[in-house]
C-alpha positions in Angstrom: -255.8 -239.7 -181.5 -256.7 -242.1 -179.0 -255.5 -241.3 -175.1 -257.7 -243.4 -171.9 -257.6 -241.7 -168.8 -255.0 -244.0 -167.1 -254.9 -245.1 -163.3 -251.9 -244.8 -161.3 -250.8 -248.4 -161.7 -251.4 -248.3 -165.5 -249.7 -244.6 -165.6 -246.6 -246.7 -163.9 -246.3 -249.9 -166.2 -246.9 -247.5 -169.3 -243.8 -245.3 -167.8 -241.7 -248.2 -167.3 -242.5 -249.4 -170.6 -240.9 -246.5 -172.3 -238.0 -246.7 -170.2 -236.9 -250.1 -171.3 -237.8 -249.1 -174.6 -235.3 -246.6 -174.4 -232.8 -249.1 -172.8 -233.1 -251.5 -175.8 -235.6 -253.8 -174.9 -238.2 -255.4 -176.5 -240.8 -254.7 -174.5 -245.2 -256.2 -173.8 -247.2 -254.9 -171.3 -249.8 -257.0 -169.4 -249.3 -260.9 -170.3 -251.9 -263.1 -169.9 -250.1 -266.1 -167.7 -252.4 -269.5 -168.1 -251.7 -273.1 -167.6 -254.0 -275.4 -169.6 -256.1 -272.5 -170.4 -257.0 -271.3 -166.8 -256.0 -267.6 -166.4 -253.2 -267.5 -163.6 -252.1 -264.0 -163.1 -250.8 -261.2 -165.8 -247.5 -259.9 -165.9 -246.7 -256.5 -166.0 -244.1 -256.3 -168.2 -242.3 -258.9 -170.1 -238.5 -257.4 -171.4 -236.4 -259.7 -174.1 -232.8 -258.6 -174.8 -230.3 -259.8 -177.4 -227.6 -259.9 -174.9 -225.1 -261.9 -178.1 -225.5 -263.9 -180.9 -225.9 -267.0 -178.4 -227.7 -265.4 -175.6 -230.9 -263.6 -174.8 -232.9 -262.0 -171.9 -236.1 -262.6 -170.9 -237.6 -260.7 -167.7 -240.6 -260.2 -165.3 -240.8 -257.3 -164.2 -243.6 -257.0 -161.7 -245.0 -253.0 -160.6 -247.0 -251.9 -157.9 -247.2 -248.2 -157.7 -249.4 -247.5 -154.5 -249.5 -246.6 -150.6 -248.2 -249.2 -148.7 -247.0 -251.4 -151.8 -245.8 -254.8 -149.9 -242.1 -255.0 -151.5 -241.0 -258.0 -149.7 -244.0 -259.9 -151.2 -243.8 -258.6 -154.5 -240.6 -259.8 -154.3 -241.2 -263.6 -153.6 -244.1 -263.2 -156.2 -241.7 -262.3 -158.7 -239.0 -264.4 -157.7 -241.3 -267.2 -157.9 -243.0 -266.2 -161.4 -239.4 -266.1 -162.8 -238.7 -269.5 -161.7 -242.1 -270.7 -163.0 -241.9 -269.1 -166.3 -238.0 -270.4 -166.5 -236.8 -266.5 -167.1 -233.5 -265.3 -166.9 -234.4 -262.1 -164.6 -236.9 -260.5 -162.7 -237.4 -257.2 -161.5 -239.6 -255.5 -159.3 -241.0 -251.9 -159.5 -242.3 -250.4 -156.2 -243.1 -247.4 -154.5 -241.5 -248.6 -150.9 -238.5 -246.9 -149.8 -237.0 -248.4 -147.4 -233.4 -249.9 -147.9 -234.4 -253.2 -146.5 -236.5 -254.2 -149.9 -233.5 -253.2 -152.1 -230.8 -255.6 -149.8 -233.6 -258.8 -149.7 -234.6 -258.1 -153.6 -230.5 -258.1 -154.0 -230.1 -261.1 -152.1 -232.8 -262.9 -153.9 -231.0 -262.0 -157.7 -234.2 -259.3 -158.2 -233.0 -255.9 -159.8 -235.2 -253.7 -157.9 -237.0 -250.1 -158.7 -238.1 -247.9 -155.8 -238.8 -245.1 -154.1 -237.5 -242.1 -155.9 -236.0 -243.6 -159.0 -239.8 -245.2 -159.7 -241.0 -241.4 -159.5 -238.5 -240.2 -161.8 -239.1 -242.1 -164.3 -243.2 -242.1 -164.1 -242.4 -237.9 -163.9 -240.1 -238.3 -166.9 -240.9 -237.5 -170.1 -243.2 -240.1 -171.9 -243.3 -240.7 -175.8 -246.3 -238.7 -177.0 -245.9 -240.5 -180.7 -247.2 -244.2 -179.1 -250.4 -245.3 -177.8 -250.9 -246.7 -174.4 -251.8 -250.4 -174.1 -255.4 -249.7 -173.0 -256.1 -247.5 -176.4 -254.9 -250.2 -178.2 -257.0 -253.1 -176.8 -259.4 -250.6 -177.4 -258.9 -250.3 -181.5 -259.1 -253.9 -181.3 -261.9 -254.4 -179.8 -263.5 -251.0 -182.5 -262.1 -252.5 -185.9 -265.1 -254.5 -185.9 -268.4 -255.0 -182.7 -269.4 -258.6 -184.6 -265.3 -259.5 -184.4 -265.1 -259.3 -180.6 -263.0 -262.0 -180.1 -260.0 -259.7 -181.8 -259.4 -258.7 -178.0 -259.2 -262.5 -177.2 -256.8 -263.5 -180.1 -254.4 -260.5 -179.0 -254.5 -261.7 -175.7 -253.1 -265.2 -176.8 -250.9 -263.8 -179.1 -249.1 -262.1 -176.1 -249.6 -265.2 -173.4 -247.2 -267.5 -176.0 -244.7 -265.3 -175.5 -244.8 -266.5 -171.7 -243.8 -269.7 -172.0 -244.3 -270.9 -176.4 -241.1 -269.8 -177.6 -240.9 -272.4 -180.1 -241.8 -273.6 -183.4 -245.4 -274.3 -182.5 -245.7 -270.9 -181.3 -244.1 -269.6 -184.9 -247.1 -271.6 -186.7 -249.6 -270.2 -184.7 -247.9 -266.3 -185.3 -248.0 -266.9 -188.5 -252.1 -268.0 -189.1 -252.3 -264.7 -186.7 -250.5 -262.7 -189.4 -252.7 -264.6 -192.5 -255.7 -263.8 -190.8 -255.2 -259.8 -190.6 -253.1 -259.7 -193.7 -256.8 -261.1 -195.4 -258.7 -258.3 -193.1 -256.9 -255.7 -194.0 -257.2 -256.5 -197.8 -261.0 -256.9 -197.2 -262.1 -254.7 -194.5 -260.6 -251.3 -195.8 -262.8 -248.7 -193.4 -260.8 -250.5 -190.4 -257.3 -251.5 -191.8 -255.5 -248.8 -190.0 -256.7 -251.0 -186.9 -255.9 -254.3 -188.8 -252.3 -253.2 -189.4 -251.7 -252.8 -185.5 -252.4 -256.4 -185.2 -250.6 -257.5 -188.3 -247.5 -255.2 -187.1 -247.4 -256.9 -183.9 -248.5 -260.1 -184.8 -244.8 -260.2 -187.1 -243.4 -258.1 -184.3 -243.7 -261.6 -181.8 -243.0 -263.7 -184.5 -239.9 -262.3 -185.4 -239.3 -262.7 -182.0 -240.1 -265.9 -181.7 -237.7 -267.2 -184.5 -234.6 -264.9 -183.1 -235.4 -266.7 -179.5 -235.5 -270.2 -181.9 -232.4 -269.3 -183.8 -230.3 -268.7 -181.0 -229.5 -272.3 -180.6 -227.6 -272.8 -184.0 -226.2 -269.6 -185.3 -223.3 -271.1 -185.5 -223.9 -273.8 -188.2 -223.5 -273.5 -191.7 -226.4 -271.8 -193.7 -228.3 -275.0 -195.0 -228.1 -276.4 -192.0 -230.0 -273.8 -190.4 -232.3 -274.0 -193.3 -233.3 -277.4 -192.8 -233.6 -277.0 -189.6 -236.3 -273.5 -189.9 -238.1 -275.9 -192.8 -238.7 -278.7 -190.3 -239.6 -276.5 -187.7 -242.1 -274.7 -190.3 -243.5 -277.9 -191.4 -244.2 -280.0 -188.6 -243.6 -277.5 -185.0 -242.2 -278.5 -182.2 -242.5 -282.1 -182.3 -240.3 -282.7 -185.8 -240.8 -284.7 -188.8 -240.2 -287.9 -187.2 -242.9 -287.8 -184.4 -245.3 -285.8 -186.6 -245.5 -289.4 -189.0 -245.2 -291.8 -186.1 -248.5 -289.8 -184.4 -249.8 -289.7 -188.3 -249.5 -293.3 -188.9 -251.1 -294.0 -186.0 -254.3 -291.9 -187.4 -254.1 -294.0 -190.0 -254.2 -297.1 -188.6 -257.0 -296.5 -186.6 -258.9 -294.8 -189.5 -258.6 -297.7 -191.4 -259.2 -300.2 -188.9 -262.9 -298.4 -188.4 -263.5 -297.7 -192.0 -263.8 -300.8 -193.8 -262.3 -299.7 -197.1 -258.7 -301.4 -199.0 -257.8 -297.9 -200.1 -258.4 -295.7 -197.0 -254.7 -295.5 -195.5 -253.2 -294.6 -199.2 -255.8 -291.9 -199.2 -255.1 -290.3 -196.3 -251.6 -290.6 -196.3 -251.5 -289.2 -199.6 -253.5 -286.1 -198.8 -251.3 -285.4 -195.1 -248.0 -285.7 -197.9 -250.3 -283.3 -199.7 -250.7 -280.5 -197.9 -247.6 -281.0 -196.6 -245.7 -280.5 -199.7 -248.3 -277.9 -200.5 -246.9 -275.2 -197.9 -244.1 -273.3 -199.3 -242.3 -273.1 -196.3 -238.7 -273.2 -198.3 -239.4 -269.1 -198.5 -239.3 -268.8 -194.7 -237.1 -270.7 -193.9 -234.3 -269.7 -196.6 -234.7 -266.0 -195.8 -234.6 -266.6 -192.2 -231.5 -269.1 -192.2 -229.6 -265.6 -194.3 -227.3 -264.3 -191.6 -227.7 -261.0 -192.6 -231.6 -261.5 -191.8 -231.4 -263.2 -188.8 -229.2 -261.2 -187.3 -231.6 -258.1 -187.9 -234.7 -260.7 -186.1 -234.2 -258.5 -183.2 -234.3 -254.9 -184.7 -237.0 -255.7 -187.0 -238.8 -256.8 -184.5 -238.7 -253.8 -182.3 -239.6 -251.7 -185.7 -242.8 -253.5 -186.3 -243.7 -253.2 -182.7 -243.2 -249.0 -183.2 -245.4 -249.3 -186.0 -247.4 -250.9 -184.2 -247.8 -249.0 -181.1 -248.0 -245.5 -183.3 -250.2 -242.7 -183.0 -249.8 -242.4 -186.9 -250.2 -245.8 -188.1 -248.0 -246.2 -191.2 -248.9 -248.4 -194.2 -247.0 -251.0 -195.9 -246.5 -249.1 -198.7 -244.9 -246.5 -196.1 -242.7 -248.5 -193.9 -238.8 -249.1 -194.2 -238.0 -251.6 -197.1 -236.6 -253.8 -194.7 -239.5 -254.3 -193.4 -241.8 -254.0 -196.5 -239.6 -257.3 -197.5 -240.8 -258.9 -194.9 -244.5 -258.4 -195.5 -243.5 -259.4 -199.2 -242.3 -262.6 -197.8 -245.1 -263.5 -195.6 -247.3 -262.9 -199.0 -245.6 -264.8 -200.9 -245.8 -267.9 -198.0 -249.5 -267.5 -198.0 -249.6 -266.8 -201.8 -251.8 -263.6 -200.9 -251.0 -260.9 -204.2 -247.8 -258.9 -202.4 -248.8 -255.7 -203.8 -252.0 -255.7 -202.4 -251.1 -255.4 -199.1 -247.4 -253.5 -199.8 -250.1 -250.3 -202.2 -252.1 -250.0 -199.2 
């Protein structure tokens, strides 16, 4: 059982955690915020919501737990991160007490925590059965001392969430979840530690796709499939700018290497792998109603697993959710049960 000696400000954010936990949220602690891969800031707390099929919540929430916490500042930091990060809400956490933070956090559209209702809930009852965030950066960084850059691709995984709520963002989730669903296959001493990332890794990409799918719930069922399976295929930019920026390759490939067959070769093999990713599995299963409506809970399940004292294996977990290993399997055409015996 893993349990760090926490400091007051990480005691705090791992208190507040479990409280929007317990209010329904999908909840990440400590965000890595960059911009063109310089590290900005971190954010304490990042809260998404299903608020209705067409709607959902994302929110800052910003802590500071200390003697003297500037609320009014913490305020305009938040306020301002919110605005940078387009979120629909921000909230800050502070020790101050005074009624003058709560009326200008108001009047700025910040919920605000303070004073005595931020002590009740760090004295509250916290869930014994989860690990804090600091023991699990720490079982990443122990599954392997060569691996160290496990720490690093955790890190990333979290920042997308920030501000990569796309299709590009679902690509890159899912070479995350490849990666440790081959680790844990391979590296059996460690794949207790291997399944934390792989839960969470499916955890933000589930995520990822409800935030995606949001936009067209409404549509018919094969619209919604076409539109995963362009998604899948080619991200963010589409089909149609994908080839125009492919062609261009091309062309300038060709116009360097002197050779009649070149551009047919190349455009053969981008058509190849291409057609070469099943990606009809994803997105069929995700454009199901049934499925995406349960993006959200699913989600939140595989980031309890996750986050558990008691790791469970596949082999253990809910079926819903032993499906959806099964699917990402068959995408990568990794043997299913090798991953769903362990």
């Amino acid at each position: 059982m893993m349990n760090q000696e926490l400091n007051k400000g990480a005691t705090a954010e791992e208190a507040l955690r479990h409280y929007f936990i317990n209010q329904g949220y999908f909840v990440v602690r400590s965000l890595p915020f960059k911009y063109n891969q310089i590290d900005i800031t971190d954010v304490d707390l990042w809260l998404y919501s299903k608020a209705s099929a067409f709607s959902r919540e994302r929110t800052n929430v910003d802590i500071k737990n200390k003697k003297g916490a500037k609320a009014f500042e913490r305020i305009i930091w938040a306020k301002g991160l919110q605005t940078t990060l387009r979120l629909e809400r921000a909230i800050v956490a502070t020790s101050f007490t005074k009624d003058e933070a709560q009326k200008f956090g108001l009047a700025n559209n910040i919920i605000m925590i303070t004073g005595d209702k931020l002590k009740k809930i760090i004295d509250g009852e916290v869930n014994s059965n989860r690990i804090t965030e600091e023991d699990f950066i720490s079982s990443t960084q122990n599954v392997e001392k060569r691996e160290s850059d496990y720490k690093r691709r955790y890190q990333m995984s979290k920042s997308r969430l920030l501000s990569n709520l796309n299709f590009d963002a679902c690509n890159e989730y899912l070479q995350e979840i490849k990666f440790f669903l081959e680790q844990s296959m391979i590296k059996v001493d460690n794949n207790i530690n291997h399944l934390r990332l792989l839960y969470i890794n499916i955890a933000f990409l589930l995520i990822c796709i409800d935030f995606i799918t949001k936009e067209f719930t409404s549509v018919e069922k094969k619209t919604r499939a076409e539109i995963l399976q362009n998604g899948f295929n080619y991200g963010e930019r589409g089909k149609e700018r994908t080839e125009t920026i492919t062609d261009a390759a091309i062309k300038l490939a060709s116009s360097v290497i002197a050779s009649p067959s070149i551009a047919t070769t190349l455009k053969r093999a981008v058509d190849e792998q291409t057609k070469n990713r099943p990606v009809g599995i994803l997105s069929d299963y995700f454009a199901h109603t049934n499925n995406m409506n349960s993006l959200f809970k699913n989600a939140s399940l595989f980031e309890l697993h996750a986050y558990s004292q008691v790791v469970t294996t596949p082999s253990q977990l809910p079926i819903d959710l032993q499906s959806i290993i099964g699917l990402l399997t068959d995408f990568f055409r990794i043997d299913r049960k090798k991953i769903l015996n362990l």
